[in-house]
Every structure is written in C-alpha cells, then in structure tokens.
VEXTIDREN-694528 format. One record per residue (C-alpha): residue number from 1; residue in three letters; x, y, z. Coordinates in Angstrom, 1 decimal, padded with zeros to 4 digits. Layout:
NUM, Ala, X, Y, Z;
...
This chain:
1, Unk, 069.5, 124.6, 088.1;
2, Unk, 072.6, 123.1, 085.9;
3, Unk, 074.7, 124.9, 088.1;
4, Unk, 074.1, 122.9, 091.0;
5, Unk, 074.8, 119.9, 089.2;
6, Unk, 078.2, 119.3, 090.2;
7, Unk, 079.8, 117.4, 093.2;
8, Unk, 076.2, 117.3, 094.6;
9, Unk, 078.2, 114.3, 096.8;
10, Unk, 081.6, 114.8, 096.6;
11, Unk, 081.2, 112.0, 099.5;
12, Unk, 081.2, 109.0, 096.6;
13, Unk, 083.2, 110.9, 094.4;
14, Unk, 086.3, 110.6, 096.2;
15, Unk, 085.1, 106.8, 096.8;
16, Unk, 085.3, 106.2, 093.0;
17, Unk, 088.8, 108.1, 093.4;
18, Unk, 089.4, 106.2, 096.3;
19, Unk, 088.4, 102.5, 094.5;
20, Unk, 090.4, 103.0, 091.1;
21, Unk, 093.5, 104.3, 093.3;
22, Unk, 093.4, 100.8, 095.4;
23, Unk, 092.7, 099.0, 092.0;
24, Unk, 095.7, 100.2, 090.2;
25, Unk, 097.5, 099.6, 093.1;
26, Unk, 096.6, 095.8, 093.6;
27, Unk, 097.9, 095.7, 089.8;
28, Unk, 101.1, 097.1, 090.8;
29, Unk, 101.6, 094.9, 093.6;
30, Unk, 100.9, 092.1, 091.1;
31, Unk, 103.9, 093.2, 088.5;
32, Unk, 105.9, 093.8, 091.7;
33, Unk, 105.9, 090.1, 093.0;
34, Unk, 106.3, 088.6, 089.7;
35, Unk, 109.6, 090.8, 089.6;
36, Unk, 110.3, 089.5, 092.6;
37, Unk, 109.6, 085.9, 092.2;
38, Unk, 112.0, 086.3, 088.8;
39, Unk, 114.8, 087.3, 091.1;
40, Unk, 114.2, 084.8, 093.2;
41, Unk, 114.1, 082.2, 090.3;
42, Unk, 117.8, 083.0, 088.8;
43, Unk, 115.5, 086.2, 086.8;
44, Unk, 113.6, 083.9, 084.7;
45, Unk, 109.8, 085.3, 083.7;
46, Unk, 106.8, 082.4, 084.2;
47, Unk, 106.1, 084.0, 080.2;
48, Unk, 109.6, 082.7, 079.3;
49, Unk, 110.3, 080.6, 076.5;
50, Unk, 113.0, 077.6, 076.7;
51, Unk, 114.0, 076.1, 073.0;
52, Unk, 117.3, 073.5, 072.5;
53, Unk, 119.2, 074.4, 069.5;
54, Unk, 119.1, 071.3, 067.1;
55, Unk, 122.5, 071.6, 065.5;
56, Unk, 125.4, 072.8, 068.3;
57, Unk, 127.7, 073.4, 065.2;
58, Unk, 125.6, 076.0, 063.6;
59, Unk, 125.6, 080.1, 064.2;
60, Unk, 122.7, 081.9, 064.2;
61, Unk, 122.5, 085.9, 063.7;
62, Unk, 120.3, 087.8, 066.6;
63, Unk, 119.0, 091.2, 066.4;
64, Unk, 120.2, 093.8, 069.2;
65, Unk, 118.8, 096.5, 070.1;
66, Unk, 115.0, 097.3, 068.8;
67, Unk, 113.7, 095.5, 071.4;
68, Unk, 114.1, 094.8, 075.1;
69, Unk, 114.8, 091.0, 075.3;
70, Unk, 117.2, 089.1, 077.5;
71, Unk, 118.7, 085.9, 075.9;
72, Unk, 120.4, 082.7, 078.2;
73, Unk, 122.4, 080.0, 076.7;
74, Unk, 123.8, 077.2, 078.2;
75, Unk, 124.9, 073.8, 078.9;
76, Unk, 121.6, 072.8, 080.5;
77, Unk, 118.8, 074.1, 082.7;
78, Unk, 120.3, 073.6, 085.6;
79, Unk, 123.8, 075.4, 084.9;
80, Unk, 125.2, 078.3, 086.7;
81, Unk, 127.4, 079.7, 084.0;
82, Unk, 125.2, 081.6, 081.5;
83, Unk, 126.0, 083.2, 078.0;
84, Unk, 123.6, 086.4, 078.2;
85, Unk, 122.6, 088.3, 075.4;
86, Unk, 121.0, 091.7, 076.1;
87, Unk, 119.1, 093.7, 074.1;
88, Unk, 117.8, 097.6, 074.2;
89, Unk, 117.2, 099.4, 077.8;
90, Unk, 116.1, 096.1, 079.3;
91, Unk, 115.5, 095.8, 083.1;
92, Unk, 118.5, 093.8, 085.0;
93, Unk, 118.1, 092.7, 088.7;
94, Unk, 119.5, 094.2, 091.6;
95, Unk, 123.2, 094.8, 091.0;
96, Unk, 126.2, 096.2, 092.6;
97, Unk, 128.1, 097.6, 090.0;
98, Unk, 131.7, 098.1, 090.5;
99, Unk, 132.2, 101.3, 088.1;
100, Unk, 130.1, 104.0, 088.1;
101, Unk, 130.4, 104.4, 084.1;
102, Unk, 127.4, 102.5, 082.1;
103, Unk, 129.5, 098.5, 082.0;
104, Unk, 128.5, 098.1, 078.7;
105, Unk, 129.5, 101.4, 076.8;
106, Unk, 132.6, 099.3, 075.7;
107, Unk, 132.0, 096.1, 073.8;
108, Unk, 134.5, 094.0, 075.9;
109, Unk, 133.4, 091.2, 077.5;
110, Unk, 132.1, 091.2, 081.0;
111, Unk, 130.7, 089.0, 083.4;
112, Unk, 128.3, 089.7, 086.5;
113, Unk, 128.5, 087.4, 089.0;
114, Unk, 127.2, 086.2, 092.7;
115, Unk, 128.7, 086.3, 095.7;
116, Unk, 129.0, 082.5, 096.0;
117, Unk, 129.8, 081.7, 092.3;
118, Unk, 133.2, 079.8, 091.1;
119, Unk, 135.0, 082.4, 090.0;
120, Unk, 137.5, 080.5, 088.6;
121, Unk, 135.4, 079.2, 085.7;
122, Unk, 134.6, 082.6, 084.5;
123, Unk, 137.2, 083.0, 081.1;
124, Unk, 140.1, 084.5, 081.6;
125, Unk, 139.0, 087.5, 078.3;
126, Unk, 136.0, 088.4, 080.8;
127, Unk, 135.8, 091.4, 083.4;
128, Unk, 133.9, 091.3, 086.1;
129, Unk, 131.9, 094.5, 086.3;
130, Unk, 129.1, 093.5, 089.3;
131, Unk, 127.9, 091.0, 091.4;
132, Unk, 124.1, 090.4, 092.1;
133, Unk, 122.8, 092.1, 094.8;
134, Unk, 120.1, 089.6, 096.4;
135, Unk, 120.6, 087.9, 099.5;
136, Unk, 117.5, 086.0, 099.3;
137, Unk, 118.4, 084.4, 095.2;
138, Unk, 120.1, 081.3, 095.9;
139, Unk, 120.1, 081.1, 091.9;
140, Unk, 121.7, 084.8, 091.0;
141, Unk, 123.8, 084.1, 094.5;
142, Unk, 125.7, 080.8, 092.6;
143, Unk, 125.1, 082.4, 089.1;
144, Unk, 127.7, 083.6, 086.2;
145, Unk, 126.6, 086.1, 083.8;
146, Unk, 128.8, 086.1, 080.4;
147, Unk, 127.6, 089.6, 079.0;
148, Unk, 128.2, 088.6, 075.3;
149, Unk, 129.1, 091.4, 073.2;
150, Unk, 128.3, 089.4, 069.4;
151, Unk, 125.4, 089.4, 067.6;
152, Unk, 126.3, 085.2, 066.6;
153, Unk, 124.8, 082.0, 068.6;
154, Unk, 127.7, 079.7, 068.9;
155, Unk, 126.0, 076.4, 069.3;
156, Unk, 129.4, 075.3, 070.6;
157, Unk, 128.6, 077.7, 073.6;
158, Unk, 125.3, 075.8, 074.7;
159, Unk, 122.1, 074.3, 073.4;
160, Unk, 119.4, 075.4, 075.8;
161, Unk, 118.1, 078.5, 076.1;
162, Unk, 116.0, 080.9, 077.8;
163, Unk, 114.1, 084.2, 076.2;
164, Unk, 112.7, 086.2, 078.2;
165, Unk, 111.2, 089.9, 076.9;
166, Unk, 108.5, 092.5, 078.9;
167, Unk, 106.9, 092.5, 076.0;
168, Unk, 103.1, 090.9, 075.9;
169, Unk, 104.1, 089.5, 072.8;
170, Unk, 106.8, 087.1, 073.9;
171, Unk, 106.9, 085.0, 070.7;
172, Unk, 106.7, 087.7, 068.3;
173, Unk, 109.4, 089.6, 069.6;
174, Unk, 111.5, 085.8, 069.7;
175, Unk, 110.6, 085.2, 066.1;
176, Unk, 111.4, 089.0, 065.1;
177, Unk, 115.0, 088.8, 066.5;
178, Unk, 116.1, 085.5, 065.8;
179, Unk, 116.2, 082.9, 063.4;
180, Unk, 113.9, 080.1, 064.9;
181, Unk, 114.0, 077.4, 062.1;
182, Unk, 117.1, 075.7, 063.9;
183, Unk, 115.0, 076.0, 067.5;
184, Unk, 112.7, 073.2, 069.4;
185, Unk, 110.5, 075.0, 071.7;
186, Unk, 110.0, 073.4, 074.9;
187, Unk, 107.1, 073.2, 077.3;
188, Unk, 108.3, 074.7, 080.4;
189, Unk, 106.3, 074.8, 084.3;
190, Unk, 106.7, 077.5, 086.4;
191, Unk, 108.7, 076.7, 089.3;
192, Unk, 110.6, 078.0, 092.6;
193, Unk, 108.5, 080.6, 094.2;
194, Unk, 105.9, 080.7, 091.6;
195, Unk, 105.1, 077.1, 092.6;
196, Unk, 105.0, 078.2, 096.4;
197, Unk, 101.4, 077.6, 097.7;
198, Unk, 101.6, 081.5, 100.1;
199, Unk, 103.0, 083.0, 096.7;
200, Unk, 099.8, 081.5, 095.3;
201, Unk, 097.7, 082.3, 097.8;
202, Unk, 098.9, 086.1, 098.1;
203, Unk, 098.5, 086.7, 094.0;
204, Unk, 094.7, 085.3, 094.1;
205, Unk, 094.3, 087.1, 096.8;
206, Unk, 094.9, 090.4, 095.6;
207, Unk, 093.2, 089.2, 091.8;
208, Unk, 089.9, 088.5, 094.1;
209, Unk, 090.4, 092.0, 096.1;
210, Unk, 090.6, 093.4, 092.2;
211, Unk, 086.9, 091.8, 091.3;
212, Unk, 085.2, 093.0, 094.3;
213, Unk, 087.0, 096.5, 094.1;
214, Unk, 085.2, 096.3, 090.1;
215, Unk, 082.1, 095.2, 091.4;
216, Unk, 082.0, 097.7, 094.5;
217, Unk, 083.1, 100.5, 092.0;
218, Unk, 080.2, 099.9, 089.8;
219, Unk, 077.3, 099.3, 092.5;
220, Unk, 078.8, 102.7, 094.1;
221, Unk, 078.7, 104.7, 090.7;
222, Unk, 075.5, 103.3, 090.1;
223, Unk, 074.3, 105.1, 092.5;
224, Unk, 075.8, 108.0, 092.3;
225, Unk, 074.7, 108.7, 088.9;
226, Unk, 070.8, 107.5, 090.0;
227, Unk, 070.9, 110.4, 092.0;
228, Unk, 070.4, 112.4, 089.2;
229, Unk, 067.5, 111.4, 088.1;
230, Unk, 065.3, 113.8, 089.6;
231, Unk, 067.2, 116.8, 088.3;
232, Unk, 067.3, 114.7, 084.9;
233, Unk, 063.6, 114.4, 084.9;
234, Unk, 062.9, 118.3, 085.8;
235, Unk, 065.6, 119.3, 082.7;
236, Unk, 063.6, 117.3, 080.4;
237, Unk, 059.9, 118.7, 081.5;
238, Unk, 061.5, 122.0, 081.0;
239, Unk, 062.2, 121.4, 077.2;
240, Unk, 066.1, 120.5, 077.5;
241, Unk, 067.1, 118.3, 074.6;
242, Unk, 068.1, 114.8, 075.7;
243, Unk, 071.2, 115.0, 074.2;
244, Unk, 072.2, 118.5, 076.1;
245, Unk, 071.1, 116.5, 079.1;
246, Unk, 073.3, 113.5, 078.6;
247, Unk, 076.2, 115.7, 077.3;
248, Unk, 075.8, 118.1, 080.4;
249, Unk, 076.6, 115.1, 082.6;
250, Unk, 078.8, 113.8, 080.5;
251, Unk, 081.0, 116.7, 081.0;
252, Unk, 080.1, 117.3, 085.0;
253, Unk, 080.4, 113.7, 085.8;
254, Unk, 082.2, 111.1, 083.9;
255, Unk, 084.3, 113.5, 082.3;
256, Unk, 086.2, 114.9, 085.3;
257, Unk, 086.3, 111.6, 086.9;
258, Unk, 088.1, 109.8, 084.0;
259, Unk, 090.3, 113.0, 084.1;
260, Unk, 091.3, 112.8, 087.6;
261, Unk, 091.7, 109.2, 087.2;
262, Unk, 094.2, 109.7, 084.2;
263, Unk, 096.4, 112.2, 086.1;
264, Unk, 096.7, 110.0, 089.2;
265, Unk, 097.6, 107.1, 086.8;
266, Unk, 100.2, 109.6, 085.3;
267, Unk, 101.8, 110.7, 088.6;
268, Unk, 101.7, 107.1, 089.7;
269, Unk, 103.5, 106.1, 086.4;
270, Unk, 106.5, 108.5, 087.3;
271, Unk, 106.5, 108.0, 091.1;
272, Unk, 106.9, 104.0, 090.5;
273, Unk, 109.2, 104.4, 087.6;
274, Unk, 112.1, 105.8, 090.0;
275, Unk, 110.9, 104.7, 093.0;
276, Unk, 110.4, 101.0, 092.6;
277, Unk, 112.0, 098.5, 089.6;
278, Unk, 110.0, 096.2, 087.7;
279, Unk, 110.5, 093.8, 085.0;
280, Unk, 107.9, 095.2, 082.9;
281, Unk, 105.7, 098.2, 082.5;
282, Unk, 102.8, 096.7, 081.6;
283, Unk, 100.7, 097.2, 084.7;
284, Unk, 100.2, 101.2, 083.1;
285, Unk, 098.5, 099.4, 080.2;
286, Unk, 096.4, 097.3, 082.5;
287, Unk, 095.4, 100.0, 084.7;
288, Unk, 094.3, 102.1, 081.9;
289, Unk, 091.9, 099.5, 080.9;
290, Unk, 090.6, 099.9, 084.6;
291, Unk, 090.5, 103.4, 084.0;
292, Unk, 089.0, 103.2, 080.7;
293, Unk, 086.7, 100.5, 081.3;
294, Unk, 085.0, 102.1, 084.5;
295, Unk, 084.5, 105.2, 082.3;
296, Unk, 082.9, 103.7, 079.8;
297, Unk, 080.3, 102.3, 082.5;
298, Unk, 079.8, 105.2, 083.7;
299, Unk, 079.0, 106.7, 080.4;
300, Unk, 076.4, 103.6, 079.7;
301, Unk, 074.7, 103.9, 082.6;
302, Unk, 074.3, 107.2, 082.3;
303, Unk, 072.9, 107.0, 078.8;
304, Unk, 070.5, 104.3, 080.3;
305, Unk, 069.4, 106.7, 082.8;
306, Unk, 068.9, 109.6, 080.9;
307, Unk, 066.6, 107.6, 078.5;
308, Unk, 065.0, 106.1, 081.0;
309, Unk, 063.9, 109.2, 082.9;
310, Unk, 063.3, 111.8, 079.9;
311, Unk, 061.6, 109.7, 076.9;
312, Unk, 061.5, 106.5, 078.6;
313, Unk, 058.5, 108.5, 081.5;
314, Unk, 056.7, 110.2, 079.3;
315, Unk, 055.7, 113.8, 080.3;
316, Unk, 054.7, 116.8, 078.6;
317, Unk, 057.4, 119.4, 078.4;
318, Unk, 057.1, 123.1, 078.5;
C-alpha cells in the first residue's frame, strides 16, 4: 500500500510546480522594474535616503568597501554634476565602458558621463572612463559622474546628498558607514516614473496576480493532500502509528515538493544573475519565503488531516 503513495496525481503536482515558478517570477519582474524605473530616475532607489550636510566646511570620514552603497553629493537635487562615492561590488547602470580593464583598479579620478552632458565642466584631474548607456534616461543622458577615489566628505563639494544601498536595511548600513551627527535627513517622494500612473498600475497588477497565485496555490494543495485521506484512514485501521503516517507523507509529499521548489529557485538564482542586471538581489530572499511559506502549509494541513482522519474518526485498529 505505501508504495503507491507517490505522485498518485502528478496532474496537480506539476500545478504547484507550475504556481510557485509564476510566483517567483512576478517577484522578479517586480525587482526588475524598480531597476528600471532607478535608471530612468538618474539611478536613484524610491528606498533612498536624502540628508543636507549642516556645516559645508566640515569633512566627514566614510567607510568603503564592507558594504555595497552608492553615495551622491551635490550642489542641489536638481544638479547634473555629481560627486559619487562607491562602495564594495555594487550594481552600476548600463554603461559603455571605454577600457576593457576594471576603471577603478587605479585610484585616479574618473568621471562617467552622458551622452548629452557638458563636458566641459567635468575637472580638468578627471578621466573619462564611460558614458551611460540608456537612451530612454533623460537624467543619466545630461548626468556627470565624479568617481571619488577619497574616503573624506568635503562639504565644500556639496551639501545634499543621496544614499542609496540594496541592502533591506538602508539606514543601518547609512549609520554604519558614515558619521551622521552633522546630517539632516530629509523626507523625500518618489517621483519620475515611479509617480507614473501605468508604472503604478503595472506593479499592483502583478502584486494582485501574486495574492491570487497564493490563494490558488493553497486551495489547489488543499486538495491534493485531501486526497489522501482515504489511504490515511486505511493506514491507521491497520495499526500504523500516526506519526509514521504523517512522516511517510511528509517525506512523499511536501518534502520533494519543497525540494524541487528549492532547486528551480537555485537555477533561477544563477540564470538571472548573468542574464539579467538588477539593483538588488533581494527577490531570492522573498521568493524563499514563498517557497518556505507554501511548505509550511502544506505541512499544517497535512498534520490537520492526518489527525482528523486517524484519531480525530475513531475506529478500531487491527
């Protein structure tokens, strides 16, 4: 009997494959866009935080390196020329670089620029070592990038500023790398294409495609595992222990399904990591909480099933 528990309907098995393969990929599309609406806003985050520097004569140490963090500083919010400070392997946008040697294994001073920016105003000490490759970035298109190579704020350099980190922890990692006591933190909105009402439309769209993927996945493997309850209720009439029921499931069931979930999250991890830049990784994180959280249902249900049908029937076992 136990060994015809297995893909008795391999029909909804490959449907809960199926479901959590669209989910994580709604979650990718998600990460995508907001890369893409950061290009299109002159690559600033909606997570990232703007603070004015209260004196402009003072110079302020920053940590390079331990995290991934990219640092603007300049006149205003509205300026073109931009002091960048960059720190560990952190995700640029598109650029055409004009060496094929990593830029930034020397630390001279270079400047990335667009294709429409005054190149004039870019000082004289600074090389240009790319220009921003995206036609559709009015912002990176006009912009000047001056790659700093000190670990010093110069107040004299600018007083607004713009941190932006893939970190989840935005602030920490800001208060972790630089001195904040001479910072005023600013409130800032979201605007360009994260203000654009289809951008809006398209990101709610897919968020609300992500609920009723979660809800279809759960009414599905509902099912699927109520199927069982015939075999669970013979098992227990022939003296199996509830446990060796619950675990035999457990490891016919959930078990590979959580497995196959985690290799296709693996795979996809890899494929998207050279196939497709993004400003952060943290859609692995969130899809493993799909992954994770649809097993664990699974794993309740089953539980309530099992008890339900063994002691929860009553019956005399032989």
């Amino acid at each position: 009997m136990k060994k015809n528990i297995l893909h008795s309907n391999p029909k909804l098995y490959i449907l809960l494959i199926l479901i959590t393969f669209i989910c994580i990929t709604f979650i990718v599309t998600l990460f995508y866009i907001d890369y893409q609406n950061m290009i299109n806003n002159g690559y600033i985050n909606k997570n990232s935080i703007s603070f004015t520097l209260d004196d402009t004569n003072s110079t302020i140490e920053i940590t390079k390196g331990k995290d991934k963090y990219i640092l603007f500083q300049q006149e205003s919010n509205k300026s073109d020329i931009k002091y960048v400070y960059l720190s560990g392997d952190v995700q640029l946008p598109p650029i055409f670089w004009n060496t094929a040697k990593n830029p930034f294994d020397s630390k001279e001073p270079k400047a990335i620029v667009g294709k429409n920016a005054e190149k004039e105003k870019i000082p004289n000490e600074y090389e240009i070592v790319g220009y921003f490759n995206s036609d559709y970035s009015y912002q990176l298109n006009n912009a000047i990038w001056l790659i700093s190579p000190d670990e010093q704020i110069d107040g004299n350099k600018g007083t607004y500023f713009i941190f932006s980190t893939p970190s989840l922890e935005q602030e920490k990692i800001l208060k972790r790398n630089l001195e904040t006591s001479s910072f005023k933190i600013l409130e800032r909105d979201n605007v360009g294409t994260y203000l654009l009402k289809s951008n809006q439309l398209l990101i709610t769209g897919i968020q609300v495609g992500i609920f009723f993927l979660s809800t279809f996945f759960i009414v599905t493997a509902s099912y699927w595992i109520s199927q069982e309850k015939p075999i669970i209720r013979i098992l227990y009439l022939q003296g199996t222990p509830i446990y060796t029921i619950y675990s035999l499931f457990i490891n016919k069931r959930v078990l590979p399904l959580f497995v196959f979930s985690l290799l296709m999250l693996m795979i996809l991890f890899v494929s998207i990591t050279y196939l497709i830049d993004m400003w952060s990784n943290a859609w692995i994180l969130y899809s493993f909480y799909f992954v994770i959280g649809f097993s664990l249902y699974n794993c309740i249900y089953l539980l309530f099933i099992t008890i339900k049908y063994t002691t929860g029937k009553g019956g005399k076992k032989y």
